[in-house]
C-alpha positions as CSV (number, residue, x, y, z in Angstrom):
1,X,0.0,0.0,0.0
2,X,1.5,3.2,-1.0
3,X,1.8,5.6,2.1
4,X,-0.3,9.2,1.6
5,X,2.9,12.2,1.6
6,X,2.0,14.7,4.5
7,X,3.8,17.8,5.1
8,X,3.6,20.6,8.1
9,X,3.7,23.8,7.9
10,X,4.5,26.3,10.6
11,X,4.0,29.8,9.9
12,X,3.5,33.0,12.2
13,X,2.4,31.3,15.4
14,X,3.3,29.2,18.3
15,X,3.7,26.6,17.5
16,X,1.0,24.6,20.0
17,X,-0.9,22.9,16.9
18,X,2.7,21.1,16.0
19,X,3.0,20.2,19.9
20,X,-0.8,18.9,20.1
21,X,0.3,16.8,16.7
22,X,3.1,15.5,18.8
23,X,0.3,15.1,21.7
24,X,-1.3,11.7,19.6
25,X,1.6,9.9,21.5
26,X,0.5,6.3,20.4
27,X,-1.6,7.0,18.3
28,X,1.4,8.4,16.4
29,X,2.2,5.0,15.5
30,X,-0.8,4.0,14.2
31,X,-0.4,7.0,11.6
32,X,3.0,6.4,10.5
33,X,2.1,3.3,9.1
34,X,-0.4,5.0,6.5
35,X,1.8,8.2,5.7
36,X,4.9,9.7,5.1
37,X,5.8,12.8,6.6
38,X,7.8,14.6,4.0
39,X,8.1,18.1,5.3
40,X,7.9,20.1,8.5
41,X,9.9,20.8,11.6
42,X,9.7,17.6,12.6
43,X,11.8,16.3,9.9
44,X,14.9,17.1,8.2
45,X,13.9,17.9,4.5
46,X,15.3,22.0,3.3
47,X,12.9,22.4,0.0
48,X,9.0,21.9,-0.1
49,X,7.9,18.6,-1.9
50,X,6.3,18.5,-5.5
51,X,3.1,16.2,-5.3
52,X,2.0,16.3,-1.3
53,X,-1.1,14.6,-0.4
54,X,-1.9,16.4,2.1
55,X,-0.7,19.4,4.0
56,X,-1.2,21.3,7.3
57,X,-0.8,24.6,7.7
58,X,-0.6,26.1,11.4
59,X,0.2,29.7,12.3
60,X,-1.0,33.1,10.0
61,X,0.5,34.5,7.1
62,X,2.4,37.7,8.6
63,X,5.6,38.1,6.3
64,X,6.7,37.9,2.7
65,X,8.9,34.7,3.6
66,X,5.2,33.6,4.4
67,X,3.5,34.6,1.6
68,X,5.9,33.1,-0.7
69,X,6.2,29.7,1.0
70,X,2.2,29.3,1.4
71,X,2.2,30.2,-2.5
72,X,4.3,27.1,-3.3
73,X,3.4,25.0,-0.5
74,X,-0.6,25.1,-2.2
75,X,0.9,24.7,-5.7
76,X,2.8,21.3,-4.5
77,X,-0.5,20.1,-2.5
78,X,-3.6,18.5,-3.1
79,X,-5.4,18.9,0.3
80,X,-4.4,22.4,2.6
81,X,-5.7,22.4,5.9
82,X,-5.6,25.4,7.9
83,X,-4.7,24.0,11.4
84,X,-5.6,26.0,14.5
85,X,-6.8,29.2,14.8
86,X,-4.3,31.5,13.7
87,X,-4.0,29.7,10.2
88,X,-8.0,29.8,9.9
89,X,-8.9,33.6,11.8
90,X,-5.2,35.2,12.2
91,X,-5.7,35.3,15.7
92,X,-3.3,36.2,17.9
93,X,-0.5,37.2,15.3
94,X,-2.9,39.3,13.9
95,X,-3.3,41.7,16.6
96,X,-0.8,43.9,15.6
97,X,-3.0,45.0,12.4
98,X,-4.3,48.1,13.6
99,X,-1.0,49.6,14.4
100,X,0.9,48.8,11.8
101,X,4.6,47.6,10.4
102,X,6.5,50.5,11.7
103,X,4.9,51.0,14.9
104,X,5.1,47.3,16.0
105,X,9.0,47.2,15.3
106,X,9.5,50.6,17.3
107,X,7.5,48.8,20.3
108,X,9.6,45.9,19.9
109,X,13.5,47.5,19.2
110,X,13.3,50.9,21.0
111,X,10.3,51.2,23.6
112,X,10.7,47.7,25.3
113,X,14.9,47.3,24.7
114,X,16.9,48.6,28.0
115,X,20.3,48.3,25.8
116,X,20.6,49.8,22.1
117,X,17.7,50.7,21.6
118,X,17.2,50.9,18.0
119,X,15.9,48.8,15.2
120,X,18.2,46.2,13.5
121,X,19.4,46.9,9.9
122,X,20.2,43.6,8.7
123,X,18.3,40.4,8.8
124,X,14.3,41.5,9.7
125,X,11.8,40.0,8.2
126,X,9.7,41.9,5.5
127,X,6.3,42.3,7.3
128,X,3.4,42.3,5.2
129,X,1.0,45.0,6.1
130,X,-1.5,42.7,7.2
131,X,-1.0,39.5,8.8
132,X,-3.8,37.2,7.2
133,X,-5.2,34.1,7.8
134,X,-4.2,31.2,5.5
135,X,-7.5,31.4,3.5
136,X,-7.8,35.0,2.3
137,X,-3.7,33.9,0.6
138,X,-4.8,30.6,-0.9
139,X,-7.7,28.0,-1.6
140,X,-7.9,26.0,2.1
141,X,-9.9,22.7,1.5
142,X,-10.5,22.0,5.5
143,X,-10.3,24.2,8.3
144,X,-9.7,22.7,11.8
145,X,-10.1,25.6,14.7
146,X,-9.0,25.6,18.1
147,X,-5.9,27.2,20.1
148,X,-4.6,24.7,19.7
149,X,-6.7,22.2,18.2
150,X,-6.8,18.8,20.7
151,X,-4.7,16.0,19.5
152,X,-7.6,13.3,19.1
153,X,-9.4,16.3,16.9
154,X,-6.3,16.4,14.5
155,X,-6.0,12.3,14.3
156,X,-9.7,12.1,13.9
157,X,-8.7,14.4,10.5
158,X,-6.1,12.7,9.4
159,X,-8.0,9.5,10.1
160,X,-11.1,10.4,8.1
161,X,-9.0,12.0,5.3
162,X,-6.9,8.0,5.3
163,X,-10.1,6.0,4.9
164,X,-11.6,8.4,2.4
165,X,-14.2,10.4,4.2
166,X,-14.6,14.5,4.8
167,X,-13.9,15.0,8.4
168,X,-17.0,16.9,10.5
169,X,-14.2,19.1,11.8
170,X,-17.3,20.3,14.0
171,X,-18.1,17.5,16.5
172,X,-14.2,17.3,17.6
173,X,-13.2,20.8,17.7
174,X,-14.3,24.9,18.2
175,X,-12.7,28.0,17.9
176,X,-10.4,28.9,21.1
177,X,-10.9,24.8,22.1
């Protein structure tokens, strides 16, 4: 039986829909003998896939690194899920709309630094102007809310997804759950 390529994704967040992924402890096991994770933090691979089954996106889209990466990571993927809710509502990352770029790297390098206060020249990441949720950048096919989304929520996904059917994302998980 040919194993179903998943890939993660972690974008602007915090990384809690990753650690509730790791969360399926046993049930891990179970998983990895229907797919192969070919991207994400968890393993070792530099360059985005071509031909991904399926992919899971956690975290908004806040920078142009972002914004680039989601652009080829949905081009490479059949299925995008927006995982959590700052991939499907922006969420906490995107609290920082209403002040915008320059204000939010002042607060950051000059009003909260005790030592040289001032903002770095080299290496910052090109904010967009908005930090969006996954869906208004790309098509999403499934959105799974929560902060983070429970472990048993996200293998009941994958688990649907495996045998064929379109999760009820609904009776496992809610926004903020």
């Amino acid at each position: 039986m040919k194993k179903v390529k998943v890939a993660t994704v972690w974008l602007d967040g915090c990384s809690g829909c990753h650690m509730s992924l790791l969360d399926m402890d046993a049930a891990i096991i179970s998983l990895a003998q229907k797919i192969e994770l070919v991207y994400g933090p968890l393993v070792d691979a530099q360059e985005f896939p071509e031909d991904v089954d399926v992919t899971l996106v956690e975290g908004a889209v806040s920078s142009q690194d972002d914004l680039n990466k989601l652009k080829k990571i949905r081009q490479r993927t059949r299925l995008l899920i927006s995982l959590g809710d700052c991939a499907v509502t922006g969420n906490v990352p995107a609290m920082r709309n209403p002040f915008g770029v320059e204000a939010v790297f002042d607060r950051a390098y000059n009003e909260n630094a005790d030592l040289q206060r001032q903002k770095p020249t080299q290496h910052l990441p090109v904010l967009l102007d908005r930090v969006r949720p996954v869906h208004e950048v790309v098509k999403v096919d499934l959105f799974v809310p929560g902060c983070p989304p429970p472990a048993d929520a996200i293998h009941f996904v994958i688990g649907e997804l495996l045998a064929g059917r379109v999760p009820n994302v609904g009776s496992v998980t809610r926004f903020g759950k």
